[in-house]
PAKE-449459 format. One record per residue: chain; z, x, y of N, C-alpha, C, O in turn; residue in three letters. Coordinates in steps of 0.001 Angstrom, whole numbers. Each point is the difference from the previous one (the first is absolute). Layout:
residues N
 chain    n_zz    n_xx    n_yy   ca_zz   ca_xx   ca_yy    c_zz    c_xx    c_yy    o_zz    o_xx    o_yy res
     A       Z       X       Y       Z       X       Y       Z       X       Y       Z       X       Y ALA
...
***
This chain:
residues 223
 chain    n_zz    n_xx    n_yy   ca_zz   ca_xx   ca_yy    c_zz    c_xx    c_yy    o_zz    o_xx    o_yy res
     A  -10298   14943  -32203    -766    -403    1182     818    -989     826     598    -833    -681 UNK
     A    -467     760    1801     825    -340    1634    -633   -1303    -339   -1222     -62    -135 UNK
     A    2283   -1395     -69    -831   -1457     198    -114     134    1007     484     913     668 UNK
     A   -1729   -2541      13    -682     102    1425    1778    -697     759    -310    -470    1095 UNK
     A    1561     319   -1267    1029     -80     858     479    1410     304     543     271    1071 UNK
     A    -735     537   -1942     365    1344    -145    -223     719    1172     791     459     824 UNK
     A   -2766    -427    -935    -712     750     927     494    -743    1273     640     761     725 UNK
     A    -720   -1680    -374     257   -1017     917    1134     419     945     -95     142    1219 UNK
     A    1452      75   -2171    1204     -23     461    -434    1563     748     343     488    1077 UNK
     A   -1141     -36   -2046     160    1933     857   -1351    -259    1184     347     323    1136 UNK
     A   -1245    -646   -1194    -589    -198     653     588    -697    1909    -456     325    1096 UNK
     A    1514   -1263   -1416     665    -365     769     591    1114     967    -405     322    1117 UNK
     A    1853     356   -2111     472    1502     198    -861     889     758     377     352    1117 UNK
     A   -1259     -28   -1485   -1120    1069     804     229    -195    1402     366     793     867 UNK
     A    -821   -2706    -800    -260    -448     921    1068    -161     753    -362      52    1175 UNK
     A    1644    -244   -1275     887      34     985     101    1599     337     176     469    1125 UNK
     A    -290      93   -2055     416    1888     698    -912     159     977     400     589    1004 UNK
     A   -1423    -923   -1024    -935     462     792    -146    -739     873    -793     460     821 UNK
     A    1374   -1941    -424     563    -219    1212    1200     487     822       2     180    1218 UNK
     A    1009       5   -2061    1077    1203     355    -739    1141     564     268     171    1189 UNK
     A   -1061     607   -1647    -799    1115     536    -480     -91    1143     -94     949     779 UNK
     A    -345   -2360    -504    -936    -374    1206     802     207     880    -257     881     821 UNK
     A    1700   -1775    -711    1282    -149     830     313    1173     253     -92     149    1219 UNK
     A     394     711   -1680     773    1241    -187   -1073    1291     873     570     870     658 UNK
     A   -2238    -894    -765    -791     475     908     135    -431    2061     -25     713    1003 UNK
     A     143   -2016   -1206     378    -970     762    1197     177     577     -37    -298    1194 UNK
     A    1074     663   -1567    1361     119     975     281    1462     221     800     458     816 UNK
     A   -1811     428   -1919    -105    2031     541    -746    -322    1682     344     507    1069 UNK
     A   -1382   -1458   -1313    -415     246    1404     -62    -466    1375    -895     273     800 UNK
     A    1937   -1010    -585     631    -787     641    1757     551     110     882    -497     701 UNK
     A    -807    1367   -1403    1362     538     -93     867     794    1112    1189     275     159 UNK
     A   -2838      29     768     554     406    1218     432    -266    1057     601     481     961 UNK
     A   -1346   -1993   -1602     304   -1159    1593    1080   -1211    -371      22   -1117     516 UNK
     A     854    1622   -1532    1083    -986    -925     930     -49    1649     115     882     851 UNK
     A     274   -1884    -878    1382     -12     799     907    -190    -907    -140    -636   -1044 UNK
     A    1533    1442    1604    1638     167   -1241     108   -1732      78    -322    -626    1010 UNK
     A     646     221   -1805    1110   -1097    -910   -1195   -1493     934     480    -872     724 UNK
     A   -1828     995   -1019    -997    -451      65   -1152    -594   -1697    -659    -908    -507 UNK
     A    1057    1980     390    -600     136   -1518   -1661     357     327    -433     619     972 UNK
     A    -387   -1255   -2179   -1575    1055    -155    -570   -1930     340     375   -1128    -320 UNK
     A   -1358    1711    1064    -931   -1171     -27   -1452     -23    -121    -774     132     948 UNK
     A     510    -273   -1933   -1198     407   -1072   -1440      20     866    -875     818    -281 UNK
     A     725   -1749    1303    -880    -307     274     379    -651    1763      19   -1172     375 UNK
     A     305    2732     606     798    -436     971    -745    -153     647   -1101     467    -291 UNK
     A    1317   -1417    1897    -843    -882     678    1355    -307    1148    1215       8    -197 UNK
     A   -2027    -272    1449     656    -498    1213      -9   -1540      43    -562    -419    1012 UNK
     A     981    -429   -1742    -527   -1189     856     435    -673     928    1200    -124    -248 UNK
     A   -1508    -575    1496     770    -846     676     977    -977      66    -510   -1115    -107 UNK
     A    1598    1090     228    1038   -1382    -446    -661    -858     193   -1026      86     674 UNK
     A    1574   -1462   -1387    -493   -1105     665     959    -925    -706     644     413    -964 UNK
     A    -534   -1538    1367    1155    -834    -128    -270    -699   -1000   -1180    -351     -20 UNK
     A    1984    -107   -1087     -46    -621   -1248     890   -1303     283    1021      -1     687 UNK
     A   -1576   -1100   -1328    1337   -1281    -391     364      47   -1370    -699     388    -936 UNK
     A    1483    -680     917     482    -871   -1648    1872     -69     -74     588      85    1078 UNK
     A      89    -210   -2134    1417     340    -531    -398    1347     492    -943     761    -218 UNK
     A    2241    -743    1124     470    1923    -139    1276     333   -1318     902    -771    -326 UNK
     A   -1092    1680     -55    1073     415   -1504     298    1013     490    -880     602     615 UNK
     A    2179     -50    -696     891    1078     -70    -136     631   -1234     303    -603   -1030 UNK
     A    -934    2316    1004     128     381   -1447    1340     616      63     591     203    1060 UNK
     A     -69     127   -2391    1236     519      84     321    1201     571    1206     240     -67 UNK
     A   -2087     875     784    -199     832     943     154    -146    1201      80     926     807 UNK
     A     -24   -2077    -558     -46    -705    1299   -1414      16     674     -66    -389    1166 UNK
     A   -1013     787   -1774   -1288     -26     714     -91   -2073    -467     499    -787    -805 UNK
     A   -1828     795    2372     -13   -1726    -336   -1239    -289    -406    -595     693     825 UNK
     A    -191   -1148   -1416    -811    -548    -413    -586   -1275     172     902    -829     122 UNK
     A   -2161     254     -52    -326   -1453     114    -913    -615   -1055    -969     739    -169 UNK
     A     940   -1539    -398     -79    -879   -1134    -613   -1586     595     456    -888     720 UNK
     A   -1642    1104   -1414    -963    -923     -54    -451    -562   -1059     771      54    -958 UNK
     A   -2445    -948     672    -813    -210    -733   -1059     446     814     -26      22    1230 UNK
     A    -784     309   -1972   -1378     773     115    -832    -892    1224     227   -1210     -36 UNK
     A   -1051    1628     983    -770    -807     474   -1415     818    -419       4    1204    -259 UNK
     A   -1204   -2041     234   -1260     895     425    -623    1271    1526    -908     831       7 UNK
     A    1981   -1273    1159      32     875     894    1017    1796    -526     -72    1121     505 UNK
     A     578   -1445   -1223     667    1453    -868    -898     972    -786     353     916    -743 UNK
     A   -1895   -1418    1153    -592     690   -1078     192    2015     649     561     781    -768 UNK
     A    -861    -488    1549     317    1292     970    1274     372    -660     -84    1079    -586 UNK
     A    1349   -1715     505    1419     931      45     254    -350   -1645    1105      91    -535 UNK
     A   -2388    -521    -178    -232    -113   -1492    -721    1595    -499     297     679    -983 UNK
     A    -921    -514    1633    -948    1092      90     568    1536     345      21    1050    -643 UNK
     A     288   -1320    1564    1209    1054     424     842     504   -1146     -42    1080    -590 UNK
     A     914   -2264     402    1481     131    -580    -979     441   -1283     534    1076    -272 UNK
     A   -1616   -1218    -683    -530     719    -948     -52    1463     -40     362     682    -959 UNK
     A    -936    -157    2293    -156    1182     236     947     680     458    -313    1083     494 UNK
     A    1541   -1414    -500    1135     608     118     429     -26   -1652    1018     678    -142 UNK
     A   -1295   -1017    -612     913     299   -1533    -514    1346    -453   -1098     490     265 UNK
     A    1770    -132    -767    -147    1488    -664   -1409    -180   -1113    -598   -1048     249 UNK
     A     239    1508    -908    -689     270   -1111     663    -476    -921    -336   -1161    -232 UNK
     A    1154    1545    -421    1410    -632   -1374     145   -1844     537    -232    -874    -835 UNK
     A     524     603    1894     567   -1482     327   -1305    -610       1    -153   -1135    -452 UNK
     A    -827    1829     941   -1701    -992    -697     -42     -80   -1052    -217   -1137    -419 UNK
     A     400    2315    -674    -385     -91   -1403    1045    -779    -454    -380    -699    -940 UNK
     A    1785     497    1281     694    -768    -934    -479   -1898     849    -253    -891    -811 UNK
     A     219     690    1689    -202   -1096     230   -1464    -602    -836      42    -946    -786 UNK
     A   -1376    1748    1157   -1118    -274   -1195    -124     368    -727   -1105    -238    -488 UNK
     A    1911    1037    -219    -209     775   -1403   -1635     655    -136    -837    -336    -838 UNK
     A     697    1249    1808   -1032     325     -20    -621     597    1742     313    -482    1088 UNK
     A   -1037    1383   -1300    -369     881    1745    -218    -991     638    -757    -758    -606 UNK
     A    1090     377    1621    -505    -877     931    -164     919    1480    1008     363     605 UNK
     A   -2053    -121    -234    -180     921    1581     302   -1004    1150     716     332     945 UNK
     A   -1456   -1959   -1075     -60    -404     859    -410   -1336    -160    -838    -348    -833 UNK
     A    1676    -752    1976    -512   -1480    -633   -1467    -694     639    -445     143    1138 UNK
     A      87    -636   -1845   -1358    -547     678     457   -1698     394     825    -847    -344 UNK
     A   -2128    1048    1425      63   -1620    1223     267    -639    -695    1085    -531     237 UNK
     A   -1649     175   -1298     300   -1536    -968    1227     312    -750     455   -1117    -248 UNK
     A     417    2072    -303    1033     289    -326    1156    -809    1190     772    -931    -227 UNK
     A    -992    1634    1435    1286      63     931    -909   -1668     202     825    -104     908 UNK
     A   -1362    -732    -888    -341   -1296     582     660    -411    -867    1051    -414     490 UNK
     A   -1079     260   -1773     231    -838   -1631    1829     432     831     748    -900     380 UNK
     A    -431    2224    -284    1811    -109     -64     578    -634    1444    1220    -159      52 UNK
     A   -1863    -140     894     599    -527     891    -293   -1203     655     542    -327    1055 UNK
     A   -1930    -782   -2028     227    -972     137     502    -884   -1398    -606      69   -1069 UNK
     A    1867    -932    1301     502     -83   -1143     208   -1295     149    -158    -360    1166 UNK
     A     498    -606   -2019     356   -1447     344    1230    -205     -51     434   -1151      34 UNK
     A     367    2216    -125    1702    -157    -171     195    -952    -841     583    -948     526 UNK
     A    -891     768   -1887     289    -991    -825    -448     596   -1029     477    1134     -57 UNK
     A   -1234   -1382    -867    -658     807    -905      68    1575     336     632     642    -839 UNK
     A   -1114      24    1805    -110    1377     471    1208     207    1074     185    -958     751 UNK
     A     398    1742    -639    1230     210     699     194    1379     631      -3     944    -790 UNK
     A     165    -688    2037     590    1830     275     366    -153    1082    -464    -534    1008 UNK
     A    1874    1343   -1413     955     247    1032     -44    1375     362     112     958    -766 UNK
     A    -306    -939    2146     236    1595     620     856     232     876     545    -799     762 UNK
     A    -356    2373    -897     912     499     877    -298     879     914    -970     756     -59 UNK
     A    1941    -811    1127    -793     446    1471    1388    1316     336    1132    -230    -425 UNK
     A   -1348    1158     979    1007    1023     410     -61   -1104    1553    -959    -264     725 UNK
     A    2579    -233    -642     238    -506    1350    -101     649    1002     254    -710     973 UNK
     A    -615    2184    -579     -44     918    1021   -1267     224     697    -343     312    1141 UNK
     A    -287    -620   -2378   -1653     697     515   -1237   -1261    -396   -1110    -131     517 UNK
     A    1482    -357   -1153   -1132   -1235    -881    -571     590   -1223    -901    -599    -586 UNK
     A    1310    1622     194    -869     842   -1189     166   -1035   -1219    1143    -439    -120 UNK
     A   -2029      10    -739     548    -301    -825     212    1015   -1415    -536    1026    -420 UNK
     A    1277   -1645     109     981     976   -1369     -96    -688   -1165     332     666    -980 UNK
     A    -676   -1779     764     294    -688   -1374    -667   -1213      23    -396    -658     962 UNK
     A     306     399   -2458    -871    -993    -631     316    -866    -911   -1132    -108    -472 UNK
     A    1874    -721    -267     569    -641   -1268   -1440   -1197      64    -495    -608     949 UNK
     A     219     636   -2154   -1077   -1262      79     -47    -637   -1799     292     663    -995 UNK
     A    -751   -2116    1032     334    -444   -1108   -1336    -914      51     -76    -817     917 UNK
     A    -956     908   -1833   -1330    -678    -850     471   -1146   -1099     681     498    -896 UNK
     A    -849   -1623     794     508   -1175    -592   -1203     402   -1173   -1152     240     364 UNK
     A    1564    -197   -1823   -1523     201    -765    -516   -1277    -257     636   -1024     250 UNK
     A   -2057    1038    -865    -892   -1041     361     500   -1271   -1081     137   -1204     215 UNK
     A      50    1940   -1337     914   -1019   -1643     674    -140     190     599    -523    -940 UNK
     A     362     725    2331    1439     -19    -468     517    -862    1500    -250     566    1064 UNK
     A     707   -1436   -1044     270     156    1678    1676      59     273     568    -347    1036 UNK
     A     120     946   -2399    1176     288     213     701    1668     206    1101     521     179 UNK
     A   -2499    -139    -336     224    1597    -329   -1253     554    1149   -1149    -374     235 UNK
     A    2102    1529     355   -1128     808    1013     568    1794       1    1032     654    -154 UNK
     A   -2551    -456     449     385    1691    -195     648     530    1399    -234    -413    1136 UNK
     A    1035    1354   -1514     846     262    1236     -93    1691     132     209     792    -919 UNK
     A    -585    -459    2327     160    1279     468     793     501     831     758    -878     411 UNK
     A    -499    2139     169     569     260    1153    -269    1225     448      47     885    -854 UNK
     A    -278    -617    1795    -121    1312     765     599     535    1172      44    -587    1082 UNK
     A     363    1586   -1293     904     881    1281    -663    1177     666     -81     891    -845 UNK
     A    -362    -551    1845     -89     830     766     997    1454    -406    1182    -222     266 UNK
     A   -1405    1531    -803     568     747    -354    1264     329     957    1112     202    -488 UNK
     A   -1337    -163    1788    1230     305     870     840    -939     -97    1154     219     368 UNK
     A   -1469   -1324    -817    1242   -1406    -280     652     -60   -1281    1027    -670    -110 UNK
     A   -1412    1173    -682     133    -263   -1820    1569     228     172     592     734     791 UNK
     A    -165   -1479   -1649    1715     377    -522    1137    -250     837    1152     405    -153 UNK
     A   -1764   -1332    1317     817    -324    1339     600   -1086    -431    1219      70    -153 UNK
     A   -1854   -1232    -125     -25   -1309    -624    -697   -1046    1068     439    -982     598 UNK
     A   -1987    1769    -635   -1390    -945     960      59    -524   -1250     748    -974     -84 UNK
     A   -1364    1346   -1039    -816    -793   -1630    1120   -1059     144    -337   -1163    -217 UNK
     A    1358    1358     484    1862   -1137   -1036    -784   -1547     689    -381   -1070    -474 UNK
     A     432    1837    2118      60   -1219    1348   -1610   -1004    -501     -59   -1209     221 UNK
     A   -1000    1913    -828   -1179    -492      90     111    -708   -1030    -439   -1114     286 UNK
     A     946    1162   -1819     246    -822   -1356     668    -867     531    -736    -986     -35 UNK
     A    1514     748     435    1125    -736     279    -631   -1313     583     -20   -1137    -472 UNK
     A    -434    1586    1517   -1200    -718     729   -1035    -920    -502    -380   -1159     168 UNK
     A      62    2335    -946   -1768    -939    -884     910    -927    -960     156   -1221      32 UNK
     A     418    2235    -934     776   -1121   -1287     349   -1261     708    -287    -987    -678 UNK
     A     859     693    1926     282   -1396     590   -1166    -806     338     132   -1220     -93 UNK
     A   -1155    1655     437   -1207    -413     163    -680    -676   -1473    -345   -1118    -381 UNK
     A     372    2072      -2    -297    -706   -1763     735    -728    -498    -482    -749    -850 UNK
     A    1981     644    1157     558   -1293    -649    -820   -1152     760    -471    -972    -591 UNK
     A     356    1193    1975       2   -1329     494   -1514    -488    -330    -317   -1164     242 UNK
     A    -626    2103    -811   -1149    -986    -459     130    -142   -1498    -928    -486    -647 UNK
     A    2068     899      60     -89    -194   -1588    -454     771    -772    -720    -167    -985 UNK
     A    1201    1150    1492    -758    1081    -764    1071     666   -1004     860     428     771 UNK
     A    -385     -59   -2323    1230    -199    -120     205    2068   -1135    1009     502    -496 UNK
     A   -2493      40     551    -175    1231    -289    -883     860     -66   -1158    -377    -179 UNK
     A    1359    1321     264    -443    1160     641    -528     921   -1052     575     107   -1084 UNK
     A   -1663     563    1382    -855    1225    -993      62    1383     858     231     135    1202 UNK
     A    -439     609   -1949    -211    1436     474    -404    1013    -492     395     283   -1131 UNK
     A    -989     283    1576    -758    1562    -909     444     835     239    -703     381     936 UNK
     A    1771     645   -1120     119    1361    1158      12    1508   -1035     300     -32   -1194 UNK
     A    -482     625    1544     -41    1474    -497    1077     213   -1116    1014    -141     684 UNK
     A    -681     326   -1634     628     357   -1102    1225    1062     574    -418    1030     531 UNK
     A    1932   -1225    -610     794     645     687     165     177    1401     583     950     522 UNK
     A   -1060   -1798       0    -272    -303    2107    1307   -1127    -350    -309   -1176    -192 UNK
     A    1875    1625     116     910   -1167     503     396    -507     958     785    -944     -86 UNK
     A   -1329    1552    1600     298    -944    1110    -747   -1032    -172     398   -1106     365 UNK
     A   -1327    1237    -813    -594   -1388     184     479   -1127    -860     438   -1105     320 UNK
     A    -607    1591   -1351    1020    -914   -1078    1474    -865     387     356   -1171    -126 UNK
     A     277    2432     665    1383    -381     694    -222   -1356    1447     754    -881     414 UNK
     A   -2176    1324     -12      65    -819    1268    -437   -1364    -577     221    -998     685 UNK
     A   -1102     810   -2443      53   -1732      16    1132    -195    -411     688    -945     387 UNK
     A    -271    1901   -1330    1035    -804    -284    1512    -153     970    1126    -402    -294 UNK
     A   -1767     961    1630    1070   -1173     902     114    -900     310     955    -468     622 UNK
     A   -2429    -315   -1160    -155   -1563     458     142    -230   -1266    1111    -500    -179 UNK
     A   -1871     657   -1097    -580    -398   -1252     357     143   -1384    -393    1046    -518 UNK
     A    1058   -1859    -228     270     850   -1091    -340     361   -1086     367    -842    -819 UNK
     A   -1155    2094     111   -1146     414    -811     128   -1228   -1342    1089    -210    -533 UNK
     A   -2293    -490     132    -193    -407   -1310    -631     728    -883      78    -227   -1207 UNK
     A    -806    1233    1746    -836     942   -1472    -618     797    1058    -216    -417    1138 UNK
     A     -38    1516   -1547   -1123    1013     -66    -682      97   -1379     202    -416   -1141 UNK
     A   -1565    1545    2130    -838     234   -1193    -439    1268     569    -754    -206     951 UNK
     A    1016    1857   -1263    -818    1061     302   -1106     451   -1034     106    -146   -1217 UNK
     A   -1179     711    1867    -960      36    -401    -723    1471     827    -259    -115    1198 UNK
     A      54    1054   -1697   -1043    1064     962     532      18     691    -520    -636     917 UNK
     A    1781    1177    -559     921     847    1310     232   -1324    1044      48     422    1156 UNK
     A      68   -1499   -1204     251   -1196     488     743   -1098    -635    -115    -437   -1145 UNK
     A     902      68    2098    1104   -1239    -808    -378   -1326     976     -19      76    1229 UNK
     A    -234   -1124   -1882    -143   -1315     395    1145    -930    -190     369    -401   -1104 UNK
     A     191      68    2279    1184   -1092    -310    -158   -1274     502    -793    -412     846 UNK
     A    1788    -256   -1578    -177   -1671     360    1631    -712     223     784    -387    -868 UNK
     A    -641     390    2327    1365    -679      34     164   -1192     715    -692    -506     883 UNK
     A    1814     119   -1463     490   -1818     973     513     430     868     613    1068     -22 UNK
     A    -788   -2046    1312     428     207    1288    1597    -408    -396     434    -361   -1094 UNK
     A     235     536    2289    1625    -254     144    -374    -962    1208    -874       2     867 UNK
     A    1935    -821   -1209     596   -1021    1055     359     788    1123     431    1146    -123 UNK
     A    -638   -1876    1522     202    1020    1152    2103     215     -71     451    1002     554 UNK
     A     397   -1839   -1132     881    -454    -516     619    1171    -880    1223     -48    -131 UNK
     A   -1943    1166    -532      80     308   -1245      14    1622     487      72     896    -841 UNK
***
């Protein structure tokens, strides 16, 4: 008989295929309106430019990007930039279906005290879209340790938006003392892995039911 990590871990499995499935329905039908060397956009939409502030970053593509901290007026291009991720980039970010965020969700992520609660986003410098998310939760026992996420917009992934946004927060967390980092992510998902440990360097995991939990020390900005 399957222990309850067993069922868990497959239970998980199901669940990513059948977000793959979702994606994969999703770019058959939209496949007609793909533009060449554009890529698939899961959940396509016109929106209006509009002008962004923050650090502009050069990705190594040469596309530019802009780099902030979160305000509560971002809740809209919070919302958005959700409904642009594929099916697979929801389930690996919540480990679990997520259709859609609710008011008190997107309020709780975009008013933050930049101290304890932290998020840095990223803006496509062309249009104002936003693309990305790195955010870091100080836990309540601990005030040296905070859980750390990140999220990319599928048309951005693998550019190096996630590198520019760690880079970012991890400096933010030194400067309130914050000295390590937790994480939950999908069992065999190594970009993500790869992306703390560009700031962080692993002290332990623990997998459990198709999920690995890690715990690493920050690096000196120096380091």
């Amino acid at each position: 008989m399957a222990t309850h990590s067993e069922q868990r871990e497959y239970g998980l499995l199901v669940a990513q295929l059948r977000a793959l499935d979702s994606d994969i329905e999703a770019a058959r039908a939209i496949a007609p309106r793909a533009t060449h060397g554009l890529g698939l956009d899961f959940h396509a939409r016109h929106e209006i430019p509009h002008a962004v502030y923050g650090e502009r970053v050069r990705l190594p593509d040469g596309a530019e990007i802009v780099i902030r901290p979160i305000e509560p007026g971002d809740v809209d291009q919070l919302r958005v930039g959700f409904e642009h991720l594929s099916a697979v980039s929801r389930f690996r970010r919540f480990r679990g279906r997520v259709d859609r965020l609710t008011s008190h969700q997107l309020a709780e992520m975009t008013n933050v005290d930049h101290e304890s609660h932290e998020a840095m986003v990223a803006f496509a410098a062309a249009n104002g879209e936003g693309i990305g998310i790195a955010r870091y939760m100080r836990a309540d026992d601990d005030p040296l340790q905070a859980e750390f996420t990140c999220t990319v917009a599928d048309l951005w992934q693998s550019r190096g938006v996630g590198t520019a946004l760690v880079e970012r927060l991890a400096a933010r967390a030194r400067a309130v003392g914050i000295e390590r980092f937790t994480t939950v992510i999908l069992a065999g998902y190594q970009p993500a892995r790869r992306l703390l440990a560009h700031v962080a360097d692993e002290i332990s995991e623990h997998g459990e039911g198709g999920t690995v939990e890690i715990i690493a020390r920050g690096r000196d900005a120096a380091s």
